[in-house]
C-alpha positions as CSV (number, residue, x, y, z in Angstrom):
1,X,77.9,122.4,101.9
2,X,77.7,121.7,105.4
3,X,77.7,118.0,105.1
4,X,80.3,118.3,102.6
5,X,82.5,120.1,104.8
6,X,81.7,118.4,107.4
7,X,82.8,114.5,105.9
8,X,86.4,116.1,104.7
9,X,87.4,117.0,108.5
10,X,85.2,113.8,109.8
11,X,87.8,111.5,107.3
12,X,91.0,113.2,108.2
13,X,90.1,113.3,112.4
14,X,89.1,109.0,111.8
15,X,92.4,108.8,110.0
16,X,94.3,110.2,113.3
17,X,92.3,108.3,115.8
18,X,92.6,105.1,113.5
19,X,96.4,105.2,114.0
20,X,96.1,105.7,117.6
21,X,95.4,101.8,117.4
22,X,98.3,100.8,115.2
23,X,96.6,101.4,111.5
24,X,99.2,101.9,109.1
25,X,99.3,102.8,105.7
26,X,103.1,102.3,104.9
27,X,105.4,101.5,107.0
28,X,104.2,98.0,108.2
29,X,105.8,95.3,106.5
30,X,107.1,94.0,109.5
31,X,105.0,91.0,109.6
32,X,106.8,89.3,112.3
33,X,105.9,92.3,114.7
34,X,102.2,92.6,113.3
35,X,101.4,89.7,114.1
36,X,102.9,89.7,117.4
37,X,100.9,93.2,118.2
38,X,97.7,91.6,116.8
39,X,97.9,88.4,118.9
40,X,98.7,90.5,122.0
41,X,95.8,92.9,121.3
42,X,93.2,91.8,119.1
43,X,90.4,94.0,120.3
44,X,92.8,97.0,119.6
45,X,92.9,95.3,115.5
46,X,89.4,95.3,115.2
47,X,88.7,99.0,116.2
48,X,91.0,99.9,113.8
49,X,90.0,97.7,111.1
50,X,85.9,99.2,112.0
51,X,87.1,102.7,112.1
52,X,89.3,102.2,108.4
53,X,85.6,101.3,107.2
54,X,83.8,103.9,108.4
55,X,86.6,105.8,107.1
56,X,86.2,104.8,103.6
57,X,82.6,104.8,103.7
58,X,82.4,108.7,105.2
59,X,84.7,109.2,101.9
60,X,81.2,107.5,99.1
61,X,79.4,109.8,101.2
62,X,81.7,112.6,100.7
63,X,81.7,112.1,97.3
64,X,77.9,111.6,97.1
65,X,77.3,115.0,99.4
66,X,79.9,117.6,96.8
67,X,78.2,115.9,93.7
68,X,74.6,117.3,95.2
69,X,76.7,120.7,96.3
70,X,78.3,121.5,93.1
71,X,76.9,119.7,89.8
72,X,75.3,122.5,88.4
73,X,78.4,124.4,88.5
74,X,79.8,121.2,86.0
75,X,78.4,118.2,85.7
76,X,81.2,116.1,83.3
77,X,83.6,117.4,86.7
78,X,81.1,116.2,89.3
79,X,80.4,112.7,87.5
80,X,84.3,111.9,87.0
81,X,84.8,113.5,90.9
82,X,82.1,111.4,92.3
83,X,83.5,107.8,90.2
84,X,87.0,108.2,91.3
85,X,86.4,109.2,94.4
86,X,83.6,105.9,95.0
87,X,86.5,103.7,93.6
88,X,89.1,104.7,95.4
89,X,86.8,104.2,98.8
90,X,85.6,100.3,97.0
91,X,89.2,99.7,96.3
92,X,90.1,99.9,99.9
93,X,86.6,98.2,101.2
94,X,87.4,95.5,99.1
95,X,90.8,94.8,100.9
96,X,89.5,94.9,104.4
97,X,88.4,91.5,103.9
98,X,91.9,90.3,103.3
99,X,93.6,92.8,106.0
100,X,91.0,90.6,108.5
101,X,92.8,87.5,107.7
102,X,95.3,88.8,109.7
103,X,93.8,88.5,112.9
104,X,93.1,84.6,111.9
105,X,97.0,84.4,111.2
106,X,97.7,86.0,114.2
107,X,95.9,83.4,116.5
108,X,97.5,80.5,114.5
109,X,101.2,82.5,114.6
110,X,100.9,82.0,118.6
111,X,100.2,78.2,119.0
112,X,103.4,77.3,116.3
113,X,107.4,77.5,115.4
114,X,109.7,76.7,113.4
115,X,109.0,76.4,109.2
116,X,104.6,76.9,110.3
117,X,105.5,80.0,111.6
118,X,108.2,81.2,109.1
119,X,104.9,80.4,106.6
120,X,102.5,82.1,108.5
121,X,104.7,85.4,108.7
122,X,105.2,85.1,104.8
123,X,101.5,85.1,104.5
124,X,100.9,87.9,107.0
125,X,103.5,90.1,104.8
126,X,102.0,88.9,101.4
127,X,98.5,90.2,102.9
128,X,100.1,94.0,104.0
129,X,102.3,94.3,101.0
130,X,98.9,93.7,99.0
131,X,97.0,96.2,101.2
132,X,99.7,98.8,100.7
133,X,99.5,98.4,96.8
134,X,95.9,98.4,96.9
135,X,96.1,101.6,98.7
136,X,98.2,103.6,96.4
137,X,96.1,102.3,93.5
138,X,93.0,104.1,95.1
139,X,95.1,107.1,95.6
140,X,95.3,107.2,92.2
141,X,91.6,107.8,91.6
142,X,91.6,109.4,94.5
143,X,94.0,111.9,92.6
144,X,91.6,112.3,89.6
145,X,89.0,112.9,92.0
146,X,90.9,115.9,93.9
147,X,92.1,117.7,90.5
148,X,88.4,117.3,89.3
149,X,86.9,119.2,92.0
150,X,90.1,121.1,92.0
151,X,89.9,122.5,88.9
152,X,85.8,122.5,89.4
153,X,86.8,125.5,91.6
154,X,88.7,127.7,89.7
155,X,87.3,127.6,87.2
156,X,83.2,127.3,87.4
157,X,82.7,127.3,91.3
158,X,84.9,130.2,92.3
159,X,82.1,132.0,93.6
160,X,82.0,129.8,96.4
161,X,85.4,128.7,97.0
162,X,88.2,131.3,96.4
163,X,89.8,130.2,93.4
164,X,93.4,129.8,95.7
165,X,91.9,126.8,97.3
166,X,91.1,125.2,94.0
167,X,94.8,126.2,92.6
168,X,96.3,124.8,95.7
169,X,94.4,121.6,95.5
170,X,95.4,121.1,91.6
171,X,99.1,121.3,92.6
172,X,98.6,118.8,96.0
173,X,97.1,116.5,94.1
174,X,99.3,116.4,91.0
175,X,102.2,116.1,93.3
176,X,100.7,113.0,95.4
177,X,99.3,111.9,92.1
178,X,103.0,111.4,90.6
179,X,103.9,110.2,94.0
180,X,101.7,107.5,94.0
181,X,102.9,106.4,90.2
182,X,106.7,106.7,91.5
183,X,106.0,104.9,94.6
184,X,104.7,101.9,92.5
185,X,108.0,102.1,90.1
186,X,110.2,103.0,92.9
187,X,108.5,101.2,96.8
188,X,112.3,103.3,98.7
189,X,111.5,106.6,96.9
190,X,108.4,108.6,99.1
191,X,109.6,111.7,99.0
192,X,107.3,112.9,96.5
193,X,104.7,110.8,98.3
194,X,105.2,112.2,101.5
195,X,105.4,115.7,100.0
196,X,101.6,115.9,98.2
197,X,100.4,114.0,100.9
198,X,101.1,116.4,103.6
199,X,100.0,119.2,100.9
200,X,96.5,117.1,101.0
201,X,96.0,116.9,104.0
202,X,96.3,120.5,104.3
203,X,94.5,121.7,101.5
204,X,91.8,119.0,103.0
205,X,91.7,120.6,106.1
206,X,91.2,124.4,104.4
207,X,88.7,123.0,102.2
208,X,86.6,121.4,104.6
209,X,86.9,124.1,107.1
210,X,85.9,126.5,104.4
211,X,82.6,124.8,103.2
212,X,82.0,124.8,106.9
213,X,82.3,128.4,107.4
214,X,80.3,129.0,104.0
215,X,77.8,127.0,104.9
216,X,76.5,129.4,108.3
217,X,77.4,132.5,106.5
218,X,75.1,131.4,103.4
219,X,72.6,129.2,105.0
């Protein structure tokens, strides 16, 4: 419990630091100035690109740690949480190769002009528009993951987390879920987006602090 508790805050406090050094997940199309920032600052580009990994990395673990924690309670749940929820984090390992391109772009974008440059800024934005669309596909399965677990807790594991957390976590992620699908229909509409991912974040955050605080009351 503790570990599992533990990985949800550890995620969400690497998320916050990560975009202390300019990691964005939308928002940052603007090849032109992304290249610019990179060039001017590549140290700063390759914390952020290390701490995105650990990121998704602490999130297998995650996954790993709540299927130990709660497969008896239902194991068809804990399979199809622990899958997604390993995808989703692959997804977005996968795509850090191609995000590090960038920083090779960036040292050619410096030393040219003219059409050169024009085509190196058209491959910088082809490489963030690809990482953004690879990122709301893992949310997707990120998505299953949370309504699996979700509904995990209200209806098996109640016991040990109060059935509101579990109800509040089926609407979040239902909501950022349909947000993600209208996102990829619709790339100007995040409203919906914007709204289950703030609910996410907070439902992570009570979750997490939960299994923290049932983990020393229950050793």
């Amino acid at each position: 419990m503790f570990l599992s508790g533990f990985f949800f805050l550890f995620i969400i406090i690497t998320n916050i630091v990560n975009g202390k050094f300019g990691y964005k997940t939308f928002g940052d199309e603007d090849s032109d100035a992304k290249l610019q920032k990179i060039n001017n600052n590549p140290t700063e580009f390759k914390i952020s690109v290390v701490l995105i990994l650990i990121e998704h990395l602490s999130i297998i673990s995650l996954a790993v740690m709540l299927f130990i924690a709660f497969n008896p309670f239902s194991i068809i749940l804990g399979i199809v949480w622990a899958i997604s929820r390993i995808i989703e984090a692959l997804i977005q390992i996968y795509d850090k190769k191609n995000y590090w391109g960038l920083l090779n772009i960036a040292t050619k974008y410096s030393d040219t002009s003219g059409d050169e440059k024009n085509g190196l800024i058209d491959l910088g934005r082809s490489i963030l528009k690809t990482k953004e669309f690879r990122f709301v596909i893992a949310q997707l399965f990120f998505s299953i993951g949370t309504i699996s677990y979700s509904i995990l807790f209200v209806t098996y594991a109640f016991e040990v987390v109060p059935a509101f957390i579990g109800w509040f976590g089926i609407i979040a992620s239902i909501l950022y879920g349909l947000g993600n699908g209208i996102f990829l229909i619709k790339p100007n509409f995040k409203a919906m987006w914007s709204l289950g991912g703030l609910l996410i974040l907070l439902f992570e955050i009570v979750l997490g602090g939960w299994l923290l605080y049932y983990s020393f009351i229950i050793p």
